[in-house]
C-alpha positions as CSV (number, residue, x, y, z in Angstrom):
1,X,0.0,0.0,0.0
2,X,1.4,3.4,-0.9
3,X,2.2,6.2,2.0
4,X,-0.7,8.3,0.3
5,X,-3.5,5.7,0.6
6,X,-2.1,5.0,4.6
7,X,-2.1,8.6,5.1
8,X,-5.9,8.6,3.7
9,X,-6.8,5.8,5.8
10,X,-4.7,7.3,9.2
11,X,-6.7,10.7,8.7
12,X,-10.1,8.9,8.8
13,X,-8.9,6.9,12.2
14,X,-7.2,3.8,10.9
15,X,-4.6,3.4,13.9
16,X,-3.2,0.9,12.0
17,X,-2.2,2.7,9.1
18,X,-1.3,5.6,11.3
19,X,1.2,2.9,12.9
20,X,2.5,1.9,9.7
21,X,3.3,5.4,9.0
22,X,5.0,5.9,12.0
23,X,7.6,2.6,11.2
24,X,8.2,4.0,8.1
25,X,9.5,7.7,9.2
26,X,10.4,6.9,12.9
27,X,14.2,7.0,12.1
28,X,13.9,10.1,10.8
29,X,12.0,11.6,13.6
30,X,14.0,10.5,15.9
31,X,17.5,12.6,13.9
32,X,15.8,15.2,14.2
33,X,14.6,15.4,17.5
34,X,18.3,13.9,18.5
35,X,20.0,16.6,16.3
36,X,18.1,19.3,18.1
37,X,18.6,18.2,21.7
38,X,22.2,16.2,22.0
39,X,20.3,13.8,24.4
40,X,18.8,10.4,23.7
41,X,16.0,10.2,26.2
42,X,15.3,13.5,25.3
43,X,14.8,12.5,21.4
44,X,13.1,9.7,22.5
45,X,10.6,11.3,24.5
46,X,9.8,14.4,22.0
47,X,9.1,11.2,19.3
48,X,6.9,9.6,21.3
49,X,4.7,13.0,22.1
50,X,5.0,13.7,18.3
51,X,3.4,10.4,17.5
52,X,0.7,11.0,20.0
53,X,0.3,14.4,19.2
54,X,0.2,13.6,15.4
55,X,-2.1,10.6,16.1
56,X,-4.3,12.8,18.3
57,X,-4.4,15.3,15.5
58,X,-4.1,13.9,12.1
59,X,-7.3,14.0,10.9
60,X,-6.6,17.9,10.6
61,X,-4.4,17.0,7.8
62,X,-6.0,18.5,4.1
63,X,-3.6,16.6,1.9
64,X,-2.5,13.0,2.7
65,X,0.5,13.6,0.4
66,X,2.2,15.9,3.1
67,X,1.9,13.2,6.1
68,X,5.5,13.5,6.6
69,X,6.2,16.9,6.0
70,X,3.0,17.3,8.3
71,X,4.7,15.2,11.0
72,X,8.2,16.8,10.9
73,X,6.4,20.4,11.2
74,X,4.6,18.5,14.6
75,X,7.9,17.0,16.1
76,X,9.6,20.6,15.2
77,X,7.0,22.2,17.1
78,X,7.5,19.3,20.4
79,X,11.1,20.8,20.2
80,X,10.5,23.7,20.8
81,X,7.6,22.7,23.5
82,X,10.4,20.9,25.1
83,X,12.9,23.9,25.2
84,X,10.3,26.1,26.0
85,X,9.9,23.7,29.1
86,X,13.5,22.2,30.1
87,X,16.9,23.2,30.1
88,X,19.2,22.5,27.8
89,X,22.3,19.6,28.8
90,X,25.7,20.7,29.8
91,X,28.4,20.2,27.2
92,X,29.8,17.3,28.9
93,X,26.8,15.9,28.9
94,X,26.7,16.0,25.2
95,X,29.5,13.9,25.0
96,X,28.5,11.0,27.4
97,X,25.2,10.8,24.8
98,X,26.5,10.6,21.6
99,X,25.4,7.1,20.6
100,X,27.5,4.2,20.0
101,X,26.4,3.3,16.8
102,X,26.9,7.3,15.3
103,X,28.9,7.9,12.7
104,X,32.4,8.9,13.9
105,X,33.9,10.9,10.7
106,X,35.9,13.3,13.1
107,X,36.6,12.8,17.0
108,X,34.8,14.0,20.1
109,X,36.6,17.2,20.2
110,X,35.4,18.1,17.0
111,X,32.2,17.0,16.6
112,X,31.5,18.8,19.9
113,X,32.6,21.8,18.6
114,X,30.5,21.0,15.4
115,X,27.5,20.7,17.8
116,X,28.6,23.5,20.2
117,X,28.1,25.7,16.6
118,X,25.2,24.0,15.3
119,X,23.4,25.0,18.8
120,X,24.6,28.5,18.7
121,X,22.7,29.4,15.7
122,X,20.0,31.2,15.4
123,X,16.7,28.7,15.6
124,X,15.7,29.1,11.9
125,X,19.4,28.4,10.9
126,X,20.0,25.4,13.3
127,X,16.5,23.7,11.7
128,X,17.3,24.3,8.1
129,X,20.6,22.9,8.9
130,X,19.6,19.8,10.8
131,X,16.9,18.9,7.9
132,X,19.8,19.7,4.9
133,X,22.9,17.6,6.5
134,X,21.1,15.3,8.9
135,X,18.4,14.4,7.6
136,X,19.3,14.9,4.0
137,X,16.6,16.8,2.6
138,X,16.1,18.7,-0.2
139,X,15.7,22.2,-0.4
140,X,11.5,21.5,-1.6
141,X,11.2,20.1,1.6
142,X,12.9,21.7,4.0
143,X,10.6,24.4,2.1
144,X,7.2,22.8,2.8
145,X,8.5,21.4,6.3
146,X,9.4,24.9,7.6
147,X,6.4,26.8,5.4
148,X,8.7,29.2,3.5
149,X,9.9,29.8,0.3
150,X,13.0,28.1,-1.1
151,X,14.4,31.2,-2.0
152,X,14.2,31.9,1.8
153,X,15.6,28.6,2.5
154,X,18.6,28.3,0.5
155,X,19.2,32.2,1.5
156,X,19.0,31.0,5.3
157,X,20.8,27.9,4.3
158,X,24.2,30.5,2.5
159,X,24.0,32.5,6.0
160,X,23.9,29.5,8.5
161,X,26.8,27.8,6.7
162,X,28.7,31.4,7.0
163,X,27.9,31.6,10.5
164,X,29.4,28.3,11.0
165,X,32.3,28.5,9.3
166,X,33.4,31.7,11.5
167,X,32.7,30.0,14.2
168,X,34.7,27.0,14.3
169,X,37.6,29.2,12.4
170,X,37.2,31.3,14.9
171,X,37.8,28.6,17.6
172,X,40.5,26.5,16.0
173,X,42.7,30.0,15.7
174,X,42.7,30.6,19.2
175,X,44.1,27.3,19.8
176,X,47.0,27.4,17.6
């Protein structure tokens, strides 16, 4: 069965379809919701009130086409919910809860001062970022996701990466 015809049958109450949905994005949610908070149970616990959010809400959804851009724009919105509510970890703590099974392509040190930049963007940089290189989206639906023009997107997209790259320059030259 296709993801539009389970969307269809989620939005008139099928909590079976609903459920099949869910298996088929919940790796994705759950990057997200990692990228955004460092913090495994964290993550885990903003993807479980998505999916009960989403189920709780989903037969708002107009178009069943857009269940998962629909259900990204809900866990996006936990995020924030959860900021809103908690405080955010210490760096240490970041390191402690990088998973096992991550992939390692630089060490700790630098991936904590990837992170340390990645959190010290502005909030509609940091999304647009987590979606584009974590999550490996495409401009279109980064677009639809975050309900703005690409042209907006890819602009955010140029400054964020700026921003970034002065930051860590600006870290690595006071160490040498």
């Amino acid at each position: 069965m296709t993801e539009e015809k389970l969307a269809k049958k989620a939005i008139r109450g099928n909590m079976h379809a609903y459920g099949e949905l869910i298996r088929l994005y919940q790796n994705e949610l759950y990057r997200i919701a990692y990228m955004h908070t460092k913090n495994e149970d964290d993550a885990l616990d903003i993807v479980s009130d998505t999916i009960a959010k989403g189920y709780e809400h989903v037969h708002k959804l107009r178009e069943p086409a857009y269940f998962k851009t629909w259900l990204i724009r809900v866990l996006l919105n936990t995020v924030h919910d959860h900021f809103r509510r908690y405080h955010e970890t210490s760096d240490w703590e970041l390191l402690e809860n990088i998973p096992s099974d991550a992939p390692a392509p630089i060490g700790a040190e630098e991936k904590m001062d990837l992170y340390n930049a990645i959190d010290s963007l502005p909030e509609k940089y940091k999304s647009i970022i987590v979606l584009k290189y974590y999550n490996e989206l495409k401009i279109s639906e980064i677009s639809e996701i975050l309900c703005m023009p690409e042209g907006t997107i890819k602009a955010n997209l140029h400054h964020a990466k700026k921003v970034l790259r002065d930051y860590l320059k600006e870290d690595y030259l006071y160490e040498a």
